[in-house]
DRENPABA-762828 format. One line per 8 residues: number of its first residue (from 1); their letters; for each residue x negated, y negated, z negated of N, C-alpha, C. Coordinates in steps of 0.1 Angstrom, whole numbers. Layout:
BEGIN
NUM	a	X Y Z X Y Z X Y Z | ...
This chain:
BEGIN
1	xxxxxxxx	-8 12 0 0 0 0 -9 -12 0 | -6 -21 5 -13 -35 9 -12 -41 -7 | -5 -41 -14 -9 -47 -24 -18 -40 -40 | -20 -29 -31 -34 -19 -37 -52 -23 -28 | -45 -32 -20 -63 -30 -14 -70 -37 -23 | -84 -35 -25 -95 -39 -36 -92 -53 -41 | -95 -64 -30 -94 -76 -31 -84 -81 -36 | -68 -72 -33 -54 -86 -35 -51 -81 -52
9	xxxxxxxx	-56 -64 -52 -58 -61 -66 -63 -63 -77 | -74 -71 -76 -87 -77 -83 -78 -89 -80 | -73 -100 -72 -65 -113 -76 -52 -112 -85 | -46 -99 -80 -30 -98 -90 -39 -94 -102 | -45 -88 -111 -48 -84 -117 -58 -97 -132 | -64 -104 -119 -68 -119 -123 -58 -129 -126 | -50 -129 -123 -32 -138 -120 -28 -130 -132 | -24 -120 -136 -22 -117 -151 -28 -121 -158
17	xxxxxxxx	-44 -120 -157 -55 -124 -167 -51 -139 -171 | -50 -144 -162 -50 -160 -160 -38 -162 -170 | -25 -159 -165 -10 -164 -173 -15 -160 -188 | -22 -146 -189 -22 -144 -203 -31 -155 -207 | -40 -156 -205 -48 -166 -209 -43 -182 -213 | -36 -187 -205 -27 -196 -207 -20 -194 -215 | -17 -183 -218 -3 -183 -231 -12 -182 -243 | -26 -179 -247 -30 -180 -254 -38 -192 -259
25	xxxxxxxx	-39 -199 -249 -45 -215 -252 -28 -223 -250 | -18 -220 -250 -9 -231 -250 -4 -230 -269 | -10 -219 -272 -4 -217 -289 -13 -228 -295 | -21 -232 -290 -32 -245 -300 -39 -255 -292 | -31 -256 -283 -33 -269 -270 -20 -273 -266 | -16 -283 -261 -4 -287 -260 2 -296 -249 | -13 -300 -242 -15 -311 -229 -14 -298 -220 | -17 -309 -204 -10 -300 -193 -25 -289 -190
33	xxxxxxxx	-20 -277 -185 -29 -269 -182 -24 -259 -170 | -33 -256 -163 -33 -246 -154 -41 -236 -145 | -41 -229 -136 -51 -224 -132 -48 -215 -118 | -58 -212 -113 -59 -201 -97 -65 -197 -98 | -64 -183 -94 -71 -168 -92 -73 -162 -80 | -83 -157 -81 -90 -152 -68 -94 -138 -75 | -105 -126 -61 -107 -117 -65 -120 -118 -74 | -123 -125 -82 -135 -128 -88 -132 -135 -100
41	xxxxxxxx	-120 -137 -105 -119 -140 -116 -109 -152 -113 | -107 -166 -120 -101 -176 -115 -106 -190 -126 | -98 -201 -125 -101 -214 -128 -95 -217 -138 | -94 -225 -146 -83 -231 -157 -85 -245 -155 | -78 -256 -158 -73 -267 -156 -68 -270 -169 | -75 -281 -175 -72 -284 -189 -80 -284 -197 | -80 -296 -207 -86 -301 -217 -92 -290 -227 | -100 -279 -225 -104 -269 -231 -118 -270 -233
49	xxxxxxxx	-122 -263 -247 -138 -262 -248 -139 -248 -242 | -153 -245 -236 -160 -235 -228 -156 -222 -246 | -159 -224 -254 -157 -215 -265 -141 -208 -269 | -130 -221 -269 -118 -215 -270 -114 -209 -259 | -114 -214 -244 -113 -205 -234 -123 -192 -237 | -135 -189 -235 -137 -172 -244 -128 -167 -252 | -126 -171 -260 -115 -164 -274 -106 -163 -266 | -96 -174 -258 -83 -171 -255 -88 -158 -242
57	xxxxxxxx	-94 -158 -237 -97 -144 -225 -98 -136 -231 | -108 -132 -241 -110 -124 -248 -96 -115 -254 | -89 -126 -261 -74 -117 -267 -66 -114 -256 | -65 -121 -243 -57 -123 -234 -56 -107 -227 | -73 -106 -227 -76 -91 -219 -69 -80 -231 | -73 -82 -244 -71 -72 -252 -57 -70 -250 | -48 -80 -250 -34 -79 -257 -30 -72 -239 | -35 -76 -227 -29 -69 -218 -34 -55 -216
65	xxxxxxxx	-44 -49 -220 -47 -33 -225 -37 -32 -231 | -37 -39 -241 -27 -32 -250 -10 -29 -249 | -7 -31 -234 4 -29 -235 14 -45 -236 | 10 -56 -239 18 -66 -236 15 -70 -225 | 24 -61 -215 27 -65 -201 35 -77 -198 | 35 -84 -207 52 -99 -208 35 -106 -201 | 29 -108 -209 18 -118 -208 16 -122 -200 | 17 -111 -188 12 -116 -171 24 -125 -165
73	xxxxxxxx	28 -125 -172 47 -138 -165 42 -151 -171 | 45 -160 -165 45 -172 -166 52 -178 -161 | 61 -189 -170 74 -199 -167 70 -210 -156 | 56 -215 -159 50 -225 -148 42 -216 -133 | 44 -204 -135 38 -200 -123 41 -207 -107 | 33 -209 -98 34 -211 -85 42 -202 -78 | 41 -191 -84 53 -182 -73 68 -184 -74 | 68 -188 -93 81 -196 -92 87 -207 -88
81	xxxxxxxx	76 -216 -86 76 -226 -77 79 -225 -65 | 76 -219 -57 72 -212 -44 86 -210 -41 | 93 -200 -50 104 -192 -46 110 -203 -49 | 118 -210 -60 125 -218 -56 128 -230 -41 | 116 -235 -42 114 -244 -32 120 -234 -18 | 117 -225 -20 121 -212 -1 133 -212 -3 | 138 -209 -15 148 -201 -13 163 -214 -13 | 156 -225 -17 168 -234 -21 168 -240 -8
89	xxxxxxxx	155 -245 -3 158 -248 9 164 -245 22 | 159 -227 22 164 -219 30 177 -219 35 | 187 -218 21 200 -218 17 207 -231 24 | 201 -241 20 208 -257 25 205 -258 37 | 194 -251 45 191 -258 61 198 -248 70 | 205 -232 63 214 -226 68 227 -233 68 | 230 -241 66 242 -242 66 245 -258 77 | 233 -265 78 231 -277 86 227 -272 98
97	xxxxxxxx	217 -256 101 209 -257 113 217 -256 126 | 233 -254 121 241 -254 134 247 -261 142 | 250 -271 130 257 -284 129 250 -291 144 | 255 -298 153 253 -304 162 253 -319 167 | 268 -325 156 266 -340 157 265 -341 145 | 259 -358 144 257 -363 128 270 -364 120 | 278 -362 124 295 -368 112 293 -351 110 | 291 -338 115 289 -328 114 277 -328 104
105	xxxxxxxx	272 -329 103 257 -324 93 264 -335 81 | 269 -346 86 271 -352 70 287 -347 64 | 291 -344 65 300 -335 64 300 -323 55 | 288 -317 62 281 -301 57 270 -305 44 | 269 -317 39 261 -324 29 259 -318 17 | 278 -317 10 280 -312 -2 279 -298 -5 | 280 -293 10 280 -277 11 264 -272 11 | 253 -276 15 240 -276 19 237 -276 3
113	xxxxxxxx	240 -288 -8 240 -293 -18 239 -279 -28 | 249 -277 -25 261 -263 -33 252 -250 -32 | 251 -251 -20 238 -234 -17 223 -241 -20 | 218 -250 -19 206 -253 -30 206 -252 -45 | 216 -255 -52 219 -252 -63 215 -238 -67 | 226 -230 -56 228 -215 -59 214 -209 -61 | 207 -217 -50 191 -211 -45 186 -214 -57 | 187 -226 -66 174 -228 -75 179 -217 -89
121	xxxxxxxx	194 -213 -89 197 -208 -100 192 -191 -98 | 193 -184 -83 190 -173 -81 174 -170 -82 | 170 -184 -81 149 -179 -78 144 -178 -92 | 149 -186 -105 148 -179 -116 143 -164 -121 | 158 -155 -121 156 -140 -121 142 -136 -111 | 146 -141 -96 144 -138 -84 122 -140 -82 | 120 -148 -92 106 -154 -95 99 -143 -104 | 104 -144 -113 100 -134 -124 94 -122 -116
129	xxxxxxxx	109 -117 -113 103 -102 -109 91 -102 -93 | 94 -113 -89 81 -115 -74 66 -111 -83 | 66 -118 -97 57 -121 -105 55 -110 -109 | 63 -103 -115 58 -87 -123 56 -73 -110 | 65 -79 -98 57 -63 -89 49 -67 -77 | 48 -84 -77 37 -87 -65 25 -97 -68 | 24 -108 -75 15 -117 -76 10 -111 -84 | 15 -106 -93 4 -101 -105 4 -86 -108
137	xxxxxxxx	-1 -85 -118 -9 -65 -120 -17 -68 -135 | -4 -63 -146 -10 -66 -160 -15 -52 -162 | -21 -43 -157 -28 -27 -156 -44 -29 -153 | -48 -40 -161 -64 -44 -165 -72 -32 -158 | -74 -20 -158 -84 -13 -152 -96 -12 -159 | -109 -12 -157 -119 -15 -156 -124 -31 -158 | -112 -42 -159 -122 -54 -158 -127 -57 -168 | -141 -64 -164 -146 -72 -175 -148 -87 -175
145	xxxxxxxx	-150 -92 -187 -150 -110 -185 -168 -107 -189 | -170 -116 -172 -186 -113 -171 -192 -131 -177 | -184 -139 -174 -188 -156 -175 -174 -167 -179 | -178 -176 -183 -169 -186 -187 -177 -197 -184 | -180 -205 -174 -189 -216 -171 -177 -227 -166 | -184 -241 -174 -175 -253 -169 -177 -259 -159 | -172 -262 -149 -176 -267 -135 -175 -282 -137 | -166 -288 -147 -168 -301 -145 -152 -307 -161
153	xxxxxxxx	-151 -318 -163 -144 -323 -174 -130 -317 -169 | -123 -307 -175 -113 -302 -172 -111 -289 -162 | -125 -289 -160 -118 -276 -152 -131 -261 -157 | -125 -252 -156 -139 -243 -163 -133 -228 -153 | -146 -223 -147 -144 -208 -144 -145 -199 -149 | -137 -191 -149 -138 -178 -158 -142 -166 -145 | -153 -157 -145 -159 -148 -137 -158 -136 -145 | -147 -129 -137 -146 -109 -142 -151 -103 -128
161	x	-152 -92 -133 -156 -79 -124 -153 -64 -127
């Protein structure tokens, strides 16, 4: 399966690391934070010392060994972003793409309105689960946290393998 090959596995698997990780610096941080993952580990975004990000990886990795598979979800994830924005739009420009004159499309306004709605309330559920059987892979394997180096005021890389 394509979402087993080495690379996209080692990023879903990093994309857990990551959310967990974040859930563990948002318990004693409280400014904005975030991050991206790749097959080499990923980034964090946020007011963090090189030392608390260690600690928070550190329990991040343990607690996802251990069976708290929740950790790899995340409420600010990009995929939930993602999906909303597709799916709400999707919804509203179905219902204009046919429309032909303008008193027609303004017309079809409240209705477009109405299925964006629907879209942002269905990508919710519809995010989550993209998040637990495609972006991410809380089944650690073998990784290890090889480096934690800061690249610059706010942003710090974290390197697994």
């Amino acid at each position: 399966m394509i979402l087993d090959l080495s690379f996209i596995l080692e990023t879903r698997r990093n994309h857990a690391l990551e959310h967990a990780t974040l859930h563990m610096l948002a318990r004693s941080h409280n400014g904005r934070m975030a991050g991206h993952s790749n097959p080499t580990g990923f980034f964090l975004f946020g007011d963090f010392s090189t030392p608390d990000i260690w600690a928070a990886v550190t329990e991040a990795l343990e607690r996802l060994r251990g069976g708290e598979s929740g950790l790899a979800i995340h409420a600010g994830c990009g995929t939930n972003m993602a999906t909303t924005l597709l799916l709400s739009a999707t919804l509203a420009w179905s219902v204009l793409r046919g429309a032909r004159s303008t008193l027609t499309k303004i017309l079809l306004v409240p209705v477009a309105v109405v299925l964006a709605v629907v879209g942002v309330i269905i990508s919710r559920p519809l995010g989550t689960l993209l998040q637990q059987r495609v972006t991410t892979n809380a089944q650690m394997g073998q990784m290890q946290i090889i480096d934690v180096i800061p690249v610059r005021k706010g942003v710090h890389r974290v390197i697994t393998k």
